[in-house]
C-alpha positions as CSV (number, residue, x, y, z in Angstrom):
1,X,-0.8,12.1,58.0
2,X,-3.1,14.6,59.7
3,X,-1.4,15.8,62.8
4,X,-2.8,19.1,65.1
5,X,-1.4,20.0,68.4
6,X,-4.0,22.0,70.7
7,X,-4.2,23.5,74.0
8,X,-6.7,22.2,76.2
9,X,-7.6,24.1,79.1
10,X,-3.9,24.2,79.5
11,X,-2.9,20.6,78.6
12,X,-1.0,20.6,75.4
13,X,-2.5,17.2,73.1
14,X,-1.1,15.9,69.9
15,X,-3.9,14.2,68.1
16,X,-2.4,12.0,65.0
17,X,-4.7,9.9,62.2
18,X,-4.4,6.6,61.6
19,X,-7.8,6.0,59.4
20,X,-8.4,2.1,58.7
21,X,-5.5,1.0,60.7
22,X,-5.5,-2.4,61.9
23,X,-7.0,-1.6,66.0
24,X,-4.2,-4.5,67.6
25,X,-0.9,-3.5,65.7
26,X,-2.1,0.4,66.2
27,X,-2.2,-0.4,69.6
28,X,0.9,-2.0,70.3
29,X,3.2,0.3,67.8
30,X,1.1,3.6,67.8
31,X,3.3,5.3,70.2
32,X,5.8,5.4,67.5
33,X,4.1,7.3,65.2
34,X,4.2,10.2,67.2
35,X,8.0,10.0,67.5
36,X,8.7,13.0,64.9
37,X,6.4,14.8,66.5
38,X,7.9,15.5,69.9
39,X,6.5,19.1,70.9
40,X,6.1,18.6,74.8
41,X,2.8,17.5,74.3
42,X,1.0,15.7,78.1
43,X,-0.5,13.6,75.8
44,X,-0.6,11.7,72.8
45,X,-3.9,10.2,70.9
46,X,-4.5,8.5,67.7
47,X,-7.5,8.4,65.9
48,X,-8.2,5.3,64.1
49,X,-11.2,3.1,62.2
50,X,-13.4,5.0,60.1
51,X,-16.1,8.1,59.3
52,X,-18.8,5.7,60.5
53,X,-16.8,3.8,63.7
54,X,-13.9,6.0,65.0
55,X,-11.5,4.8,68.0
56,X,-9.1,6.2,69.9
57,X,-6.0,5.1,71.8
58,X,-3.9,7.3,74.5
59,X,-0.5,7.5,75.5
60,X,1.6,10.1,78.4
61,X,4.8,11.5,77.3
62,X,7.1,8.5,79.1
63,X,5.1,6.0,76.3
64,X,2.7,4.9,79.1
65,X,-0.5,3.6,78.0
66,X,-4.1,5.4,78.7
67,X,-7.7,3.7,78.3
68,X,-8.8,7.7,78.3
69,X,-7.6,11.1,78.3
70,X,-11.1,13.6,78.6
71,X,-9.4,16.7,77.7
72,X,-7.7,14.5,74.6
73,X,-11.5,13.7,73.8
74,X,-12.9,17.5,74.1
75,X,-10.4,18.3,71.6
76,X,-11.6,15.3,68.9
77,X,-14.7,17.4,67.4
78,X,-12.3,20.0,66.5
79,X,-9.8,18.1,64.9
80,X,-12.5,16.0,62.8
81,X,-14.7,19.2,62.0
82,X,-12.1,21.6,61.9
83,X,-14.0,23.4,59.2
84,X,-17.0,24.0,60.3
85,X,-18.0,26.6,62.8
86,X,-19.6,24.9,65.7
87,X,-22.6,22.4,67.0
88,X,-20.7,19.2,65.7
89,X,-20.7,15.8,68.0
90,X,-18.7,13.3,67.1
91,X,-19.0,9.7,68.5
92,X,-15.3,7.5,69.5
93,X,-14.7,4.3,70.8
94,X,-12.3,3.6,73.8
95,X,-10.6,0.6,75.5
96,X,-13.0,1.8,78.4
97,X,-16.2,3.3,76.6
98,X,-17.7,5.5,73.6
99,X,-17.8,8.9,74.5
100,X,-19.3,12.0,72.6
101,X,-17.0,14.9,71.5
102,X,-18.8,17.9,70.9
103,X,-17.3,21.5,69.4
104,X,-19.3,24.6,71.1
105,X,-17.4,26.6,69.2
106,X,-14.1,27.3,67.7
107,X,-12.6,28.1,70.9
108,X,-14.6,25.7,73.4
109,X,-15.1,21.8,73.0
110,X,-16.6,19.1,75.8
111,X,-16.7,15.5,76.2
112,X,-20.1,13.3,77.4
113,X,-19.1,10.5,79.5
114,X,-21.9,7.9,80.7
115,X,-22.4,8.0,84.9
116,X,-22.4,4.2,84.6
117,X,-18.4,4.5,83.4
118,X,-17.8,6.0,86.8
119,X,-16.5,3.5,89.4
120,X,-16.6,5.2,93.0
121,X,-15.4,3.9,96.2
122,X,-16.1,5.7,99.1
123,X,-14.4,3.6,101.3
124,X,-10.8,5.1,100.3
125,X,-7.0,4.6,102.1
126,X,-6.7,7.2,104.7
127,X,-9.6,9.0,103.8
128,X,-9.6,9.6,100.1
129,X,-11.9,9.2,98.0
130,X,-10.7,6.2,94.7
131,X,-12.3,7.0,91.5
132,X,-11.8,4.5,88.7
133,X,-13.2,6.4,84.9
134,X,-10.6,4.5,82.7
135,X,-7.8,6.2,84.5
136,X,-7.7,5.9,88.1
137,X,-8.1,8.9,90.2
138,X,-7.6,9.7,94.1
139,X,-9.1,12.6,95.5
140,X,-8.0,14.2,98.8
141,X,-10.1,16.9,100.2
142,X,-7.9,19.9,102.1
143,X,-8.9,22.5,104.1
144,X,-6.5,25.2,102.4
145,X,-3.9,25.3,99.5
146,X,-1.9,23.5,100.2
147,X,-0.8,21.5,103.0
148,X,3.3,20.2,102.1
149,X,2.3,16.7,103.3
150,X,-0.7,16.6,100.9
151,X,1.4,17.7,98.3
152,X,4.3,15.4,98.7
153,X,2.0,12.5,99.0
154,X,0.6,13.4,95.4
155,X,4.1,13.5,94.3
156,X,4.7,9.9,96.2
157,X,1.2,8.5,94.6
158,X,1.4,9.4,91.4
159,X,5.1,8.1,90.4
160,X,4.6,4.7,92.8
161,X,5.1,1.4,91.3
162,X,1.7,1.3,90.6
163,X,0.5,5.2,90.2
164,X,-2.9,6.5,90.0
165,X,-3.5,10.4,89.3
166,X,-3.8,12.3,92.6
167,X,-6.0,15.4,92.9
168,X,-5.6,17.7,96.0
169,X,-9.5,19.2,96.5
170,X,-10.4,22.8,98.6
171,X,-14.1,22.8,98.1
172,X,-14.7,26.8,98.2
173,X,-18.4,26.8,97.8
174,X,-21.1,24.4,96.7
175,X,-20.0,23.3,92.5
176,X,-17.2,24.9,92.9
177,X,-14.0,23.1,93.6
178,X,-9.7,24.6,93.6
179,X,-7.8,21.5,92.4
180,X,-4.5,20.5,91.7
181,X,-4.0,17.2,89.9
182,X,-0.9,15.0,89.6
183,X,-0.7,12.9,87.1
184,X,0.9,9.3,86.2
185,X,3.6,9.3,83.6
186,X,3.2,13.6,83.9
187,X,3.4,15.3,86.7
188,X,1.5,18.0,87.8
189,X,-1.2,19.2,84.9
190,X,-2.6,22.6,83.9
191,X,-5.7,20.6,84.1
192,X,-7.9,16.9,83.3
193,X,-10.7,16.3,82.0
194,X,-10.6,12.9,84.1
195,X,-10.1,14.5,87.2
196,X,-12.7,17.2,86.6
197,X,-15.9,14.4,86.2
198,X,-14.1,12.3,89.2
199,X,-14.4,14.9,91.6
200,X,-17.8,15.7,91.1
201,X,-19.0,12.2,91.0
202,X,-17.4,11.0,94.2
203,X,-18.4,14.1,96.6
204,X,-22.1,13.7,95.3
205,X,-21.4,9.9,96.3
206,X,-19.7,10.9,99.3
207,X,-22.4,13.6,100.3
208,X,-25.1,11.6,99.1
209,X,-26.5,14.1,97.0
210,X,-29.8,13.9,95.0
211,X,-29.0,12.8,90.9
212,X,-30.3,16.7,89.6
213,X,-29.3,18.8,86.8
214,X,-26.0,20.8,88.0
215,X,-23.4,22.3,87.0
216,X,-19.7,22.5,88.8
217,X,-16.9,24.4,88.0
218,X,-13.3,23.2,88.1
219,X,-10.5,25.9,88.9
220,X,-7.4,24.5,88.5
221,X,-4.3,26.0,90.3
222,X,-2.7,27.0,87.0
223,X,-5.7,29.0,86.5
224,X,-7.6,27.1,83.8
225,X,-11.1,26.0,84.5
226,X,-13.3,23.3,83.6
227,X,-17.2,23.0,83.8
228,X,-18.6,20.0,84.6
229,X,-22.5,19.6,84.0
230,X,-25.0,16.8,84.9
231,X,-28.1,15.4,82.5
232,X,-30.2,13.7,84.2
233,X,-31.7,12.1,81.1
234,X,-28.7,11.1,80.1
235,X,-27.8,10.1,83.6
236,X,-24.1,11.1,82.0
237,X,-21.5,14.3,82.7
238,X,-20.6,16.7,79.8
239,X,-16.5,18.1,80.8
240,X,-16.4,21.5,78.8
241,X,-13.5,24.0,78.8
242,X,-11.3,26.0,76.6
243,X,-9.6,24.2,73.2
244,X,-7.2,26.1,71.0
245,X,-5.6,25.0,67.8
246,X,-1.6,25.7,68.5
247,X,0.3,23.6,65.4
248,X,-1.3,22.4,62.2
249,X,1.7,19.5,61.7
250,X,0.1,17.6,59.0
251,X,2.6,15.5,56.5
């Protein structure tokens, strides 16, 4: 079994194959798999189908189910064209959508995710903003870093009966965002992919801003960064950060 653990911006993914597994029993008993391979990884994914219709499944270290992990994603061209030196894009089906995986280079990898898989409600609890991309996301903006009551409530959000993944938001300029993210069945996170796209989706919705090429930059309070760019064309956001091969565990 083909089995790589990388660092993504921080985020520690195991990515396992599966290749012509039956989709339904992967899903139910996939978690399993990953059971001798317990290396502290935030998230696990399994890549399954075949060369010409790959899919992927997600699950958080407590055995939670995810419909999508984007940093899990950026990492996908990597462990499919781990030979090759750069400019591949791989295409993967997921409970929620098909994204693009695309390796930049041997040390930087991004995911394309279509704008029209981005649910924003602007109308949020208290305030924030709720961001549905798969995963659900809720995004408090803060005037500094950060405030104990903001913080606790991240804690409080993302471990309720029904948790979403909180992100705590100090806008320092225009594109450019400090974040810390909480997530379900994790905790706090060096960084997400998720998150990333989220934020920058609902404060253009929230601030009304004009659909143009952009690009935002994501700096995470661990200190690991993500970019976050806009095609117009596309009308979709391309996540790109750092990816780093850590454990080659292949049996």
């Amino acid at each position: 079994m083909k089995c790589h653990l990388y660092s993504a911006a921080g985020n520690r993914i195991l990515w396992l194959e599966a290749l012509e597994a039956d989709y339904d029993h992967l899903k139910a008993s996939g978690f399993a798999l990953s059971r001798p391979f317990q290396l502290g990884q935030e998230m696990t994914a399994i890549l399954g189908g075949s060369e010409h219709a790959r899919y992927a499944l997600f699950w958080n270290p407590d055995g939670t189910y995810e419909m999508v992990c984007g940093n899990a994603i950026r990492c996908l061209a990597h462990f499919i064209c781990e030979g090759s030196a750069s400019a591949d894009v791989v295409s993967v089906r997921t409970p929620r959508t098909n994204y693009l995986s695309r390796k930049i280079d041997a040390s930087y990898g991004s995911f394309v995710i279509p704008g029209r898989a981005i649910r924003v409600e602007t109308q949020g609890l208290g305030g924030d903003i709720l961001v549905e991309v798969g995963t659900p996301h809720r995004i408090r903006l803060v005037d500094h870093e950060w405030p104990d009551d903001d913080l606790l409530d991240a804690q409080c959000f993302s471990t309720a009966t029904n948790p979403v993944n909180f992100n705590l938001v100090h806008r320092v300029a225009r594109y450019r965002y400090r974040v810390r993210t909480f997530e379900r069945g994790v905790g706090e996170t060096s960084s997400c992919g998720t998150a990333a796209v989220s934020i920058v989706a609902a404060l253009e919705a929230r601030d009304a801003v004009a659909m143009e090429p952009h690009s935002s930059r994501i700096e995470f309070a661990s200190g690991e960064t993500l970019t976050v760019d806009y095609d117009v064309a596309l009308e979709a956001y391309e996540v790109g950060g750092h990816v780093a091969l850590l454990q080659d565990l292949s049996v």
